[in-house]
N, C-alpha and C positions, 0 to 999 in steps of 0.2 A: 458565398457561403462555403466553409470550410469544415468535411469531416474529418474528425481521428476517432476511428475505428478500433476499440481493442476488444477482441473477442475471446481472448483468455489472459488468466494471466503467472500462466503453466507452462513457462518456456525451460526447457530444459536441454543437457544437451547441445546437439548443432543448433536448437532452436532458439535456446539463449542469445547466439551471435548475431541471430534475424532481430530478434526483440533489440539489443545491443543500436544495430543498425535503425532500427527503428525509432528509438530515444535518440542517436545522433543526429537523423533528418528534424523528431520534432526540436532540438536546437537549434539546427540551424533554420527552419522555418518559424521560429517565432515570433519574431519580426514582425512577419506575414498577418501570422495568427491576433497577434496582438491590436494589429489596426483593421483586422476584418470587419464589416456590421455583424457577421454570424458565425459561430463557432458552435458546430453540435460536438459531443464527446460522445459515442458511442457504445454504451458496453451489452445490448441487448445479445443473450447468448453467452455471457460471460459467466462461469458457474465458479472463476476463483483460480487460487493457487496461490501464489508467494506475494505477499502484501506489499513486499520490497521494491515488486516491478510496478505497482500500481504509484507509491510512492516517489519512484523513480520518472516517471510517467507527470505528477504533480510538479515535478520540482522543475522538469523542461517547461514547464508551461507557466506556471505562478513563481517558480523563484525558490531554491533550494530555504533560503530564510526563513518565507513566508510556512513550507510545508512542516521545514521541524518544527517549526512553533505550533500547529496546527496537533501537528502528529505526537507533542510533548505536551498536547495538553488534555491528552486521555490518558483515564486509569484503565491501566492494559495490565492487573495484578488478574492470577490465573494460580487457582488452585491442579498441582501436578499426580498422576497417578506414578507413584516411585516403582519402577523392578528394573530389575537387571533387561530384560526386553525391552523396555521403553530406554532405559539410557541409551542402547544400542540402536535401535532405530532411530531417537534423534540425534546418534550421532552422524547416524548412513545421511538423512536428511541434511545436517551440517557440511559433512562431505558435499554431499549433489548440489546443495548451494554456492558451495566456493567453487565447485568447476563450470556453475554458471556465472560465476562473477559476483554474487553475491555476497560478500565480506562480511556485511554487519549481519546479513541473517545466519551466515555460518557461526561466528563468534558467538549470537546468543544462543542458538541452540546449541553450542557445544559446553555453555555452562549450564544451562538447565540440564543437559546431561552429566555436569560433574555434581550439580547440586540431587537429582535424584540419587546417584551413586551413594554420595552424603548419607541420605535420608534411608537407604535401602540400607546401609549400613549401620544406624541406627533403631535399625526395627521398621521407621517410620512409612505408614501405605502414602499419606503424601505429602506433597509440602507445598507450601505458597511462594512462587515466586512476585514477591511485592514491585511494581511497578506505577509507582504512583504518578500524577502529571508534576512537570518540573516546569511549565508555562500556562500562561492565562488563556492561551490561542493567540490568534494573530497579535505581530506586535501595534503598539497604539497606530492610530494615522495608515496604517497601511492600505495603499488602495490597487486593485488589482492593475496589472498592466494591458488588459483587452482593454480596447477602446469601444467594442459592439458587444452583443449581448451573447453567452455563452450558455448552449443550450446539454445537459444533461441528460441524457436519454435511455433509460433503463427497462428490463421488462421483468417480469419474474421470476426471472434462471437468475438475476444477480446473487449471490449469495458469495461467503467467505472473505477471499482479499477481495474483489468484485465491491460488497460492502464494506470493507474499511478503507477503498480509494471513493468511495460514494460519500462515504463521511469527513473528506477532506474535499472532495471537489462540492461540495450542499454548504459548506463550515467558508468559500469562496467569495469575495461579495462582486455582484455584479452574475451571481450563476442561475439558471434558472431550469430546475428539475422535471423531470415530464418523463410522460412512459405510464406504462400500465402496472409498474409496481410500486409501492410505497414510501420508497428510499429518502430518505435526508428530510430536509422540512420544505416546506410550503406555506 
């Protein structure tokens, strides 16, 4: 039986290059992981942070393909509160993302901050950033790569990215959720 333990997913800073290293072992251990009988995922304690890692995290283990399919098949449209303080802080957040390494999550919060600017400049208190799904979820025939049973194990500090890496590892076939919070289906 084999755990991967993630207890946050708020790496920031030097911590980012731990997480870093962290996603480079589960690489190259997937192999491993793959032909275990047992695979727990661990996230009891996990209260969140940047959904990027949790996705990053998905993608060593099931397959960069299978997770943006997954992850392109939510509507992730999000009404914005516009001011001049909110562009600013998500632009600092866009910053602290790319000196974690996070690219795509800097790029989108640095438009959502060009689009409040927009909006703050038309008067407007807020706008809708539309993100519709661009896939159905997994592609046809996809079958996971464990060959044993993968156990999801949550309690009820899961919350934030925490939950939106719950809702791609439950969306898994072959996964199987447990813990004392309520996350994904059953």
């Amino acid at each position: 039986m084999w755990f991967v333990s993630l207890l946050s997913f708020n790496w920031w800073d030097d911590q980012a290059a731990q997480m870093q290293t962290m996603l480079d072992e589960l690489k190259r251990q997937a192999g491993t992981l793959h032909e275990a009988p047992r695979v727990v995922i661990d996230v009891r304690g996990n209260t969140g942070g940047n959904s990027q890692w949790g996705q990053k995290v998905a993608s060593a283990l099931w397959g960069e393909k299978a997770v943006s399919a997954i992850v392109n098949s939510f509507d992730q449209t999000v009404d914005w509160r516009a001011s001049v303080q909110n562009a600013k802080l998500t632009r600092a957040a866009a910053a602290r993302s790319a000196a974690a390494g996070l690219a795509e999550d800097a790029k989108g919060r640095n438009q959502i901050a060009d689009e409040m600017d927009v909006a703050v400049t038309k008067g407007n208190a807020l706008f809708t950033a539309a993100e519709l799904p661009t896939s159905p979820s997994l592609p046809k025939g996809y079958a996971s790569p464990f060959k044993g049973k993968v156990f999801f194990l949550t309690d009820m500090r899961c919350a934030s990215a925490c939950l939106g890496f719950a809702d791609i590892v439950t969306r898994m076939p072959g996964g199987y959720p447990c813990g004392s919070a309520n996350v994904g289906r059953y």
